[in-house]
PDB file of N, CA, C, O and CB in Angstrom:
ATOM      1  N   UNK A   1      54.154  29.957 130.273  1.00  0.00           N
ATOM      2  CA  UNK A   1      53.375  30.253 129.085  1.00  0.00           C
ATOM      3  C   UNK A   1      51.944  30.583 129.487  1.00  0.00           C
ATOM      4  O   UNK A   1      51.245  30.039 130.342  1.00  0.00           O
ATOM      5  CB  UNK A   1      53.410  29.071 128.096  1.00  0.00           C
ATOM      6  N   UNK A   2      51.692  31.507 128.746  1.00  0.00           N
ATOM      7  CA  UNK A   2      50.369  31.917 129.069  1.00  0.00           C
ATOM      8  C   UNK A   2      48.698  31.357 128.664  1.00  0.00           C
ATOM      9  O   UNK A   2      48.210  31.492 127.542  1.00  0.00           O
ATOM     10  CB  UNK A   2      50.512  33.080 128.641  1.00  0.00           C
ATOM     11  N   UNK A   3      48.336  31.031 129.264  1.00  0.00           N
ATOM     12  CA  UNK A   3      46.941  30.422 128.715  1.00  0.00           C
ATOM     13  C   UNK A   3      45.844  31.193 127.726  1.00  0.00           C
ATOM     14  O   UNK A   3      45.177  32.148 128.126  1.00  0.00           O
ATOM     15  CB  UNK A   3      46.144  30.111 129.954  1.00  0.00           C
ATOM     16  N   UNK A   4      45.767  30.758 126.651  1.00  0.00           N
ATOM     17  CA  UNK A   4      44.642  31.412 125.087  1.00  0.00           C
ATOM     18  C   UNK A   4      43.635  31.531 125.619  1.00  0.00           C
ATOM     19  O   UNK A   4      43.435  31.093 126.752  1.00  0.00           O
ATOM     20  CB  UNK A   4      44.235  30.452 123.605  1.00  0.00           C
ATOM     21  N   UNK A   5      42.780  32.144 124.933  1.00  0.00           N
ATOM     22  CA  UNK A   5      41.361  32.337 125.358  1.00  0.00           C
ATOM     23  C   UNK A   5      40.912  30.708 124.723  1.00  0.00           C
ATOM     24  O   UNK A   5      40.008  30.136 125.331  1.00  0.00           O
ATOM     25  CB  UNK A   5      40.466  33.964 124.544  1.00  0.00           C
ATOM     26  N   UNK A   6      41.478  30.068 123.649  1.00  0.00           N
ATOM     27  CA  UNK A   6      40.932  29.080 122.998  1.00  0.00           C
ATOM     28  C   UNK A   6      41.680  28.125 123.806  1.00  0.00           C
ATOM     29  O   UNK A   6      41.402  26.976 123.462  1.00  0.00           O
ATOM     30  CB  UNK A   6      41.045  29.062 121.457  1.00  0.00           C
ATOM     31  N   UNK A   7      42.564  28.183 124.794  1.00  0.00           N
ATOM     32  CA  UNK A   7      43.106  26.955 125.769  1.00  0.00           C
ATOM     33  C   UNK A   7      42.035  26.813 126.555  1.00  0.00           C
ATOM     34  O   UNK A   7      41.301  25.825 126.552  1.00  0.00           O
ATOM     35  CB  UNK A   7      44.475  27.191 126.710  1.00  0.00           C
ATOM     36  N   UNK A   8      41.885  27.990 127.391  1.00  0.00           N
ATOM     37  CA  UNK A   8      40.454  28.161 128.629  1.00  0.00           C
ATOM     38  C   UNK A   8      39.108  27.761 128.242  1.00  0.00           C
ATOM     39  O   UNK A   8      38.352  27.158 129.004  1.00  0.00           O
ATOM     40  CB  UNK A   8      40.118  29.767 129.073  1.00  0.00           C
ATOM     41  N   UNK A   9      38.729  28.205 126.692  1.00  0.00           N
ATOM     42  CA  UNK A   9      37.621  27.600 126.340  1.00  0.00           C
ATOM     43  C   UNK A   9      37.481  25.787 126.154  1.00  0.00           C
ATOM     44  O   UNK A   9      36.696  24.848 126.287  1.00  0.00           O
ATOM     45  CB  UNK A   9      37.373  28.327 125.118  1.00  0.00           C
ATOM     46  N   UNK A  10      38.720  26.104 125.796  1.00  0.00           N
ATOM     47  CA  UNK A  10      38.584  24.184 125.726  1.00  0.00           C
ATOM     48  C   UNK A  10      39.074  22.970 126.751  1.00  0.00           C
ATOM     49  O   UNK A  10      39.105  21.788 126.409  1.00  0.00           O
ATOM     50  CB  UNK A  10      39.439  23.688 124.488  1.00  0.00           C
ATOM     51  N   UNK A  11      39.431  23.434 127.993  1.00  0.00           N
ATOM     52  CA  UNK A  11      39.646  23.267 129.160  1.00  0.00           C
ATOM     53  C   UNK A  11      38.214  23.185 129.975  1.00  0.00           C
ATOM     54  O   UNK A  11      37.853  22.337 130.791  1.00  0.00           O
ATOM     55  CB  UNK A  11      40.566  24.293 129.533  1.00  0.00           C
ATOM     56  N   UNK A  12      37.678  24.084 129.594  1.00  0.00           N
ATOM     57  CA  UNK A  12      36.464  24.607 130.935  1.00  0.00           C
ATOM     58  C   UNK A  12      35.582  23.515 129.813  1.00  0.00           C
ATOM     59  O   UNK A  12      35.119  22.580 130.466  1.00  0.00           O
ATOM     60  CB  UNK A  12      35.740  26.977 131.262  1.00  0.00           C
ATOM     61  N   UNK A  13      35.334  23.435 128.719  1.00  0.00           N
ATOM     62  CA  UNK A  13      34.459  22.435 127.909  1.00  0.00           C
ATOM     63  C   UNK A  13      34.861  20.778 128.599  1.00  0.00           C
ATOM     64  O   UNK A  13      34.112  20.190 129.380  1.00  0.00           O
ATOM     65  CB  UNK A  13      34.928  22.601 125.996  1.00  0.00           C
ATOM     66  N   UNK A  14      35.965  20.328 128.188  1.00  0.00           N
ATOM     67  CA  UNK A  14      36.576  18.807 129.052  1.00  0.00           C
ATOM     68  C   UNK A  14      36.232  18.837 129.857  1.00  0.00           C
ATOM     69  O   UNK A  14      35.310  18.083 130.168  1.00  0.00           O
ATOM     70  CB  UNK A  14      37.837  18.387 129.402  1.00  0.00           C
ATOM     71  N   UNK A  15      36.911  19.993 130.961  1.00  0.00           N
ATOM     72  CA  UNK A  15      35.506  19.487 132.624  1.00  0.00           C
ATOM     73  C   UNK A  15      34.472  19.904 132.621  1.00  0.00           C
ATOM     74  O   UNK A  15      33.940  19.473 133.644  1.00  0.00           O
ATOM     75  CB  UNK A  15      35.671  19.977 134.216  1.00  0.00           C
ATOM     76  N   UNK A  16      33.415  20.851 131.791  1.00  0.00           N
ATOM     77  CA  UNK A  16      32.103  20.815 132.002  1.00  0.00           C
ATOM     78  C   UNK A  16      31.840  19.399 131.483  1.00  0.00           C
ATOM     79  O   UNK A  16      30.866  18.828 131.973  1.00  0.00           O
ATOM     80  CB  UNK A  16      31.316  21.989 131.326  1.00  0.00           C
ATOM     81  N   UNK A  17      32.466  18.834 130.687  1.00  0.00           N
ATOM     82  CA  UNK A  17      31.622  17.175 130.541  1.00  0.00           C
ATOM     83  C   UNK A  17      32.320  16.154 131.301  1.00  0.00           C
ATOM     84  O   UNK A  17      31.611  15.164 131.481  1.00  0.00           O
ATOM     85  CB  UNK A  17      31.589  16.471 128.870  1.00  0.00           C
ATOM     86  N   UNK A  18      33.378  16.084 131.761  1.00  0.00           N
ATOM     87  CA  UNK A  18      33.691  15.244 132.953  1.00  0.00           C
ATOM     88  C   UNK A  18      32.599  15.456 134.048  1.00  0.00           C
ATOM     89  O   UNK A  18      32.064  14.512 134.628  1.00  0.00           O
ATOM     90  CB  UNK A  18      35.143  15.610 133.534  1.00  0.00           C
ATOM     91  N   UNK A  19      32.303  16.792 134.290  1.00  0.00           N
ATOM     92  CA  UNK A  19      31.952  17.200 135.607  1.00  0.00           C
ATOM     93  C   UNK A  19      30.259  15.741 135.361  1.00  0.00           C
ATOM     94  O   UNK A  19      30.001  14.743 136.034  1.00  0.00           O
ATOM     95  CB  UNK A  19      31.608  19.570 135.788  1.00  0.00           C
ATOM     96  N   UNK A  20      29.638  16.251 134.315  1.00  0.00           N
ATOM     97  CA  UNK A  20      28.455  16.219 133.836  1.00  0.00           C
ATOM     98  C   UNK A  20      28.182  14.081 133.965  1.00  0.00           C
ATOM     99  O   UNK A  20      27.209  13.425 134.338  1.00  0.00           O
ATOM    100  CB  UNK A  20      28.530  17.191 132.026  1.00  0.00           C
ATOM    101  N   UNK A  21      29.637  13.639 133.424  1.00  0.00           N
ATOM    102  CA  UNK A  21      30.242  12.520 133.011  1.00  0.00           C
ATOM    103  C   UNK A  21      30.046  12.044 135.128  1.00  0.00           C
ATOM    104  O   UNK A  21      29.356  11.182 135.671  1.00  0.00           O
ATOM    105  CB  UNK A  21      32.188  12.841 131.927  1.00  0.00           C
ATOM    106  N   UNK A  22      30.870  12.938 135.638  1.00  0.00           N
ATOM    107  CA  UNK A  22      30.914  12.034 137.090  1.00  0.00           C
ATOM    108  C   UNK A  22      29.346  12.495 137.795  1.00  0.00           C
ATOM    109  O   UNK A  22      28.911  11.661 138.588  1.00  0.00           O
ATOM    110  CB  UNK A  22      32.549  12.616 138.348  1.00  0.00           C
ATOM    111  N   UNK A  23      28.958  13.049 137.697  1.00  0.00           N
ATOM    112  CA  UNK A  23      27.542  13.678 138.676  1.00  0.00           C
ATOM    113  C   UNK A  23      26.627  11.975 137.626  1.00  0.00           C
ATOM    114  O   UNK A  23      26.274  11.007 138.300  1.00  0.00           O
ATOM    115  CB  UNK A  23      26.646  16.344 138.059  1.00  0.00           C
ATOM    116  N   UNK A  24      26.499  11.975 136.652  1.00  0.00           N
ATOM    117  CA  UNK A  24      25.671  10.660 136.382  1.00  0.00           C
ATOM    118  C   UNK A  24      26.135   9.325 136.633  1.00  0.00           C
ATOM    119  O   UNK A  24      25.284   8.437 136.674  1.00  0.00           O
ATOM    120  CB  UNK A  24      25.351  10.587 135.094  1.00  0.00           C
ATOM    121  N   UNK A  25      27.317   9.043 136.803  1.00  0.00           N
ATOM    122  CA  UNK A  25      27.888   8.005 137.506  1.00  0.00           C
ATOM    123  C   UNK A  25      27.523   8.179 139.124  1.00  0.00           C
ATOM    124  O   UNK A  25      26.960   7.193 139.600  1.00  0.00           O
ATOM    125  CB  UNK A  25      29.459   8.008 137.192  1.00  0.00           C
ATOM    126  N   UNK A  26      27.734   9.160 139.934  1.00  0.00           N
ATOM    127  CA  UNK A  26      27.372   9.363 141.184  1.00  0.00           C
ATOM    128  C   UNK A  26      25.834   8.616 141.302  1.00  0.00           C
ATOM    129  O   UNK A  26      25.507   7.672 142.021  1.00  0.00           O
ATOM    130  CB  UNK A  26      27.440  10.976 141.490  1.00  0.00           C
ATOM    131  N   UNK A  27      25.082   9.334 140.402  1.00  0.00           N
ATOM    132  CA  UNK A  27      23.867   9.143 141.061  1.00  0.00           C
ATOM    133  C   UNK A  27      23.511   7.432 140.488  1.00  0.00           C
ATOM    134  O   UNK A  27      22.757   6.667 141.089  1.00  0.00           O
ATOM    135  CB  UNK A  27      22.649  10.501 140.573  1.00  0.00           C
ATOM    136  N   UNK A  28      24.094   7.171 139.482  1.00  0.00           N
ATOM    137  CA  UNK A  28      23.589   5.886 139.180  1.00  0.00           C
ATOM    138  C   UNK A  28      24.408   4.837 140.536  1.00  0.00           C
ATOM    139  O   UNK A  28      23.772   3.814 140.793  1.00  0.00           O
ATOM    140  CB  UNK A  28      24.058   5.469 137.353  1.00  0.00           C
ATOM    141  N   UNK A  29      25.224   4.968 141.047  1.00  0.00           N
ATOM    142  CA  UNK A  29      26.340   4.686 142.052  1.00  0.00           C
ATOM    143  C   UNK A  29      25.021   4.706 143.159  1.00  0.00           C
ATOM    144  O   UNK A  29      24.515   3.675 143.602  1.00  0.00           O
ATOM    145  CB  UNK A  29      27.880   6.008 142.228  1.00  0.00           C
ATOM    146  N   UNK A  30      24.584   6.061 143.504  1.00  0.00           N
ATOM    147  CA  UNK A  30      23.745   6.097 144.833  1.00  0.00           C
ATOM    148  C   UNK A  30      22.247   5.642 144.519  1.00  0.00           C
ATOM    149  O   UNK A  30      21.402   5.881 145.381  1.00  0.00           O
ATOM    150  CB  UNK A  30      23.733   7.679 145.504  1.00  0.00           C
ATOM    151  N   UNK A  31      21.964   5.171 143.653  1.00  0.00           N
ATOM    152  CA  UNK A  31      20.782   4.770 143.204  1.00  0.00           C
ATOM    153  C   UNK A  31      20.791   3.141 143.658  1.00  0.00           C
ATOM    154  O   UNK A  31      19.953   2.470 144.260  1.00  0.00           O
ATOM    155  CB  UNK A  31      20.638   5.112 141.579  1.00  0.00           C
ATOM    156  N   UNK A  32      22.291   2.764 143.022  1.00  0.00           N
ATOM    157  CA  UNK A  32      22.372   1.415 143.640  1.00  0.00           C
ATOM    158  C   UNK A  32      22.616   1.319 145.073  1.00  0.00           C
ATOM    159  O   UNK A  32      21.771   0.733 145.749  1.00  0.00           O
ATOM    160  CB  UNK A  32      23.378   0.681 143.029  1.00  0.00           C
ATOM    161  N   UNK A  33      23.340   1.662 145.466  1.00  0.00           N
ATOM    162  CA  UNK A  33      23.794   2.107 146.694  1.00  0.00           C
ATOM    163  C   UNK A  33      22.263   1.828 147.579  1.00  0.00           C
ATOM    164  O   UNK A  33      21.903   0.870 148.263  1.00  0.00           O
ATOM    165  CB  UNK A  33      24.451   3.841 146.588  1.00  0.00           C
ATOM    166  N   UNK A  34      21.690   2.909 147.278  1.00  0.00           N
ATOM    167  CA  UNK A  34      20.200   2.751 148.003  1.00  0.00           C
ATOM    168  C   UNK A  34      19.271   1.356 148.293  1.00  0.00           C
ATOM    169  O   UNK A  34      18.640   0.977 149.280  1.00  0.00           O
ATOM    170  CB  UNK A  34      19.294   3.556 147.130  1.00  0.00           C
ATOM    171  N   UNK A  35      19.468   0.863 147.134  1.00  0.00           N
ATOM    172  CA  UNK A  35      18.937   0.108 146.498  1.00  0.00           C
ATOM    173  C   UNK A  35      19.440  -1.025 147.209  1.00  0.00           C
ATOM    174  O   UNK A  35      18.514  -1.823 147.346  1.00  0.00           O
ATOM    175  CB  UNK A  35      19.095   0.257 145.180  1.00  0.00           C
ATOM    176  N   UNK A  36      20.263  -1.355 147.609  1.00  0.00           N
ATOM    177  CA  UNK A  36      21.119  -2.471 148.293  1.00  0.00           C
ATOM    178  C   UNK A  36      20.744  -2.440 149.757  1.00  0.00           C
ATOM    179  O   UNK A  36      20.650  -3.479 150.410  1.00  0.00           O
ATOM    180  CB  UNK A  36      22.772  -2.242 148.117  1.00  0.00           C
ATOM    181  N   UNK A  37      20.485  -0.978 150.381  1.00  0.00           N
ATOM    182  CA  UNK A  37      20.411  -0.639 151.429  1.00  0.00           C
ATOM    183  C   UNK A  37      19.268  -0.995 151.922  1.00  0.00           C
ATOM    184  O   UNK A  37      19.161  -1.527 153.027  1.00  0.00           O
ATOM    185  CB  UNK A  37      20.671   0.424 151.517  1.00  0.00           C
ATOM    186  N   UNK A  38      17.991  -0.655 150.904  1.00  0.00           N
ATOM    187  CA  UNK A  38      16.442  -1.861 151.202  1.00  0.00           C
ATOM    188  C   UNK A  38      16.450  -3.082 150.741  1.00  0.00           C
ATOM    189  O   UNK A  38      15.464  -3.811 150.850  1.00  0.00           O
ATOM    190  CB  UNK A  38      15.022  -1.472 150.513  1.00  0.00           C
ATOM    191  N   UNK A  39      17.568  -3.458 150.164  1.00  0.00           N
ATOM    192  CA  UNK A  39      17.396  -4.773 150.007  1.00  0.00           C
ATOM    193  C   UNK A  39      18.188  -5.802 151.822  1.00  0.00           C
ATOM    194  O   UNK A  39      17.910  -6.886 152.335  1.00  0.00           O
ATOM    195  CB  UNK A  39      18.357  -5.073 148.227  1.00  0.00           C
ATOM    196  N   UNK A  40      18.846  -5.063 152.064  1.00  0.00           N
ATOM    197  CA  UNK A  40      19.515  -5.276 153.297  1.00  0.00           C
ATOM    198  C   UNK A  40      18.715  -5.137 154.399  1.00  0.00           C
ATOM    199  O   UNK A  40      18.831  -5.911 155.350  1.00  0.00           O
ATOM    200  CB  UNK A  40      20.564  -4.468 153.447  1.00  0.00           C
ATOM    201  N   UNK A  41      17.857  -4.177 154.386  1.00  0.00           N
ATOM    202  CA  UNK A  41      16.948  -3.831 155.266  1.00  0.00           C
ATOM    203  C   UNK A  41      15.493  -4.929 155.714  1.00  0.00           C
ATOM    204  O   UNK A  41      14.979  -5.347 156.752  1.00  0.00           O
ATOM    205  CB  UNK A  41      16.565  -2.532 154.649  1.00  0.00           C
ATOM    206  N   UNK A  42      15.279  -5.043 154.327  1.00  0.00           N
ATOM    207  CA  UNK A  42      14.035  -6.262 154.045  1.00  0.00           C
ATOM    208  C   UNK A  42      14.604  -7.332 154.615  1.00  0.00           C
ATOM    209  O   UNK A  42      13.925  -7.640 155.595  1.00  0.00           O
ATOM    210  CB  UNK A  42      13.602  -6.696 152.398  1.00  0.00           C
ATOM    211  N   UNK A  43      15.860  -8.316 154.428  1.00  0.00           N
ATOM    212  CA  UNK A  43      16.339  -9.195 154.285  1.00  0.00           C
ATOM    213  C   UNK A  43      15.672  -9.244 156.019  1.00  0.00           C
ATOM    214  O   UNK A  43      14.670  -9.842 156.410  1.00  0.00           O
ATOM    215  CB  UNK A  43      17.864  -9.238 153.622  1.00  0.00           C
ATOM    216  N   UNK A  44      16.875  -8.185 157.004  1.00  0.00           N
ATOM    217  CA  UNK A  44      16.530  -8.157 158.313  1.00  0.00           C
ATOM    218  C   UNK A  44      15.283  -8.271 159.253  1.00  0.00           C
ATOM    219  O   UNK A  44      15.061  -8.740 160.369  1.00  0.00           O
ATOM    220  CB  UNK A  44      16.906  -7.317 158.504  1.00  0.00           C
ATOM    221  N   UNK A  45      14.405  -7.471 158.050  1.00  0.00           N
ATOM    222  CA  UNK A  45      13.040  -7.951 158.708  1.00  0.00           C
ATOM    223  C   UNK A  45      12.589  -8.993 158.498  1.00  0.00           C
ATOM    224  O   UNK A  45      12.210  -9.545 159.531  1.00  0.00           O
ATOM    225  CB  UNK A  45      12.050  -7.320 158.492  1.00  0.00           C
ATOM    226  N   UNK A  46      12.317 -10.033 156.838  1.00  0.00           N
ATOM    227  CA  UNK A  46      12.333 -11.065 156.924  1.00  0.00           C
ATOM    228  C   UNK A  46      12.511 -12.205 157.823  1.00  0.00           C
ATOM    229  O   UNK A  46      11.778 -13.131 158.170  1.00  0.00           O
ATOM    230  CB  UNK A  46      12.731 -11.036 156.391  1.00  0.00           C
ATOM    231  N   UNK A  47      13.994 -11.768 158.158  1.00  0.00           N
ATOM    232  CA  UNK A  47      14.473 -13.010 159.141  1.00  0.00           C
ATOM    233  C   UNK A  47      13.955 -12.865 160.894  1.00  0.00           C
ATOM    234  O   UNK A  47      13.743 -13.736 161.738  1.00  0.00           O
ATOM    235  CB  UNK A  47      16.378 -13.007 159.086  1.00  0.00           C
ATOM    236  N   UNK A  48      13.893 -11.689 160.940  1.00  0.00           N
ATOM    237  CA  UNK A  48      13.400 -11.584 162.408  1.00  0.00           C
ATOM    238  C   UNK A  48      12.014 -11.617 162.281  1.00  0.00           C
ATOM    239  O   UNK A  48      11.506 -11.699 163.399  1.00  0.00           O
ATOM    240  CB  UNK A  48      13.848 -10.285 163.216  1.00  0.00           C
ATOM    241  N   UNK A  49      11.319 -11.592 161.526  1.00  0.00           N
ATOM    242  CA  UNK A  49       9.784 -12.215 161.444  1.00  0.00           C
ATOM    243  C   UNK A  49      10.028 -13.652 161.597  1.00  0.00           C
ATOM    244  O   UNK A  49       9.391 -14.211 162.489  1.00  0.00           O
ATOM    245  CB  UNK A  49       8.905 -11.918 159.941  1.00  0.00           C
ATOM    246  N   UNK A  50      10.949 -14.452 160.788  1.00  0.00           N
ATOM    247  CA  UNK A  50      10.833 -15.647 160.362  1.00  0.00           C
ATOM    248  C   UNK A  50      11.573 -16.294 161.933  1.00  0.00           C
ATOM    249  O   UNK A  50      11.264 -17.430 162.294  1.00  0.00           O
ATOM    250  CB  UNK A  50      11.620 -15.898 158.713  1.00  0.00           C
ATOM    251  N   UNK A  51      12.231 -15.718 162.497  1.00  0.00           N
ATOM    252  CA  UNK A  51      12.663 -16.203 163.880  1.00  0.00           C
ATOM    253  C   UNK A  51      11.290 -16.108 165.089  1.00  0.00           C
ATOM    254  O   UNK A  51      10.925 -16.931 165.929  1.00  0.00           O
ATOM    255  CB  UNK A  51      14.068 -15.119 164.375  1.00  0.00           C
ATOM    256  N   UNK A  52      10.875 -15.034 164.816  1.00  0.00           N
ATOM    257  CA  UNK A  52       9.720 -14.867 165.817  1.00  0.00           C
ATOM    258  C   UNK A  52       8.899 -15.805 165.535  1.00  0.00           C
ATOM    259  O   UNK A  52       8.579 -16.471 166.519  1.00  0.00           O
ATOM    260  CB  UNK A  52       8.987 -13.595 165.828  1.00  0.00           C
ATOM    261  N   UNK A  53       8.277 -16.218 164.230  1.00  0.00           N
ATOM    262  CA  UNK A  53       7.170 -17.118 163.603  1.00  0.00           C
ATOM    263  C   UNK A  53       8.024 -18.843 164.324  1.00  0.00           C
ATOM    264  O   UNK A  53       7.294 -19.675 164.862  1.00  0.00           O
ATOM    265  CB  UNK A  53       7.087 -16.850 161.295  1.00  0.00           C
ATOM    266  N   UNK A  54       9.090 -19.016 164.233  1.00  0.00           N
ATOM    267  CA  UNK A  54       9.820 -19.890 164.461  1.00  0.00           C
ATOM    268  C   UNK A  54      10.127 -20.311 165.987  1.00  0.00           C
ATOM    269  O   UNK A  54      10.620 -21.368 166.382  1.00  0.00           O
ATOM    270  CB  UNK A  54      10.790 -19.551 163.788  1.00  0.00           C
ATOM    271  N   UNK A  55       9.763 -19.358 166.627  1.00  0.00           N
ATOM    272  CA  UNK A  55       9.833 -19.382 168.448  1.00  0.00           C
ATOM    273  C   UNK A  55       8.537 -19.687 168.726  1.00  0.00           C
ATOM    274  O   UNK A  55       8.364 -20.405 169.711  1.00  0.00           O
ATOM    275  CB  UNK A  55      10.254 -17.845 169.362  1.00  0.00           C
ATOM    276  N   UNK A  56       7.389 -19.257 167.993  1.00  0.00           N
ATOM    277  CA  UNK A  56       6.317 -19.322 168.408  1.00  0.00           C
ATOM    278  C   UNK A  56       5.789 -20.712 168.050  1.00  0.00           C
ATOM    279  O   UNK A  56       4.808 -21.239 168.575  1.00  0.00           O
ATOM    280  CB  UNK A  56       5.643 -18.256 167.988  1.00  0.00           C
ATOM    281  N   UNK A  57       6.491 -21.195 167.176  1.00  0.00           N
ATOM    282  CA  UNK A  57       6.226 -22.668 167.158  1.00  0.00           C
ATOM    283  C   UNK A  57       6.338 -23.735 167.632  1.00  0.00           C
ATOM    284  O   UNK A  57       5.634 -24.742 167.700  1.00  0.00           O
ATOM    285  CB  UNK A  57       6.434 -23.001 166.632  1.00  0.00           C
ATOM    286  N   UNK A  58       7.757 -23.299 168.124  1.00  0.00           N
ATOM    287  CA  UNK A  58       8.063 -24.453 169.332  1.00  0.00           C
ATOM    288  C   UNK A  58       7.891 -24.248 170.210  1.00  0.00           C
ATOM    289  O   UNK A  58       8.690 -24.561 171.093  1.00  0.00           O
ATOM    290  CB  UNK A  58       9.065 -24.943 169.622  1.00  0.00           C
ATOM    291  N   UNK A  59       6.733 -23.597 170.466  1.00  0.00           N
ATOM    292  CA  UNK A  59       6.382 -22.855 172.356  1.00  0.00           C
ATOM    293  C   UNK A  59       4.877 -24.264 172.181  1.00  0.00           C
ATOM    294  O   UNK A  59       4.086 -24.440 173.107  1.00  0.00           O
ATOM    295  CB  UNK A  59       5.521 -19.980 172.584  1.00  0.00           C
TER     296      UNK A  59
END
């Protein structure tokens, strides 16, 4: 069966807003994503400050 001009129009509409629907999930996704990634990052420096501060004490 052949596809309507009013099948294609309303096809290409569902995934222009899926499309629209996953690209703002992505970025809210990599926003956290990021976000975890300096929180992971800090943590590391924290502690290797807090080890160095901690060697230097018992010297």
């Amino acid at each position: 069966m052949a596809m309507t001009r009013e099948d294609y129009e309303k096809k290409r509409r569902r995934l222009e807003a899926d499309a629209a629907d996953a690209k703002a999930a992505y970025n809210r996704a990599r926003a956290l994503y990021d976000g975890i990634c300096d929180e992971l990052r800090n943590l590391r420096i924290d502690w290797n400050e807090q080890q160095k501060t901690d060697r230097a004490t018992e010297k």
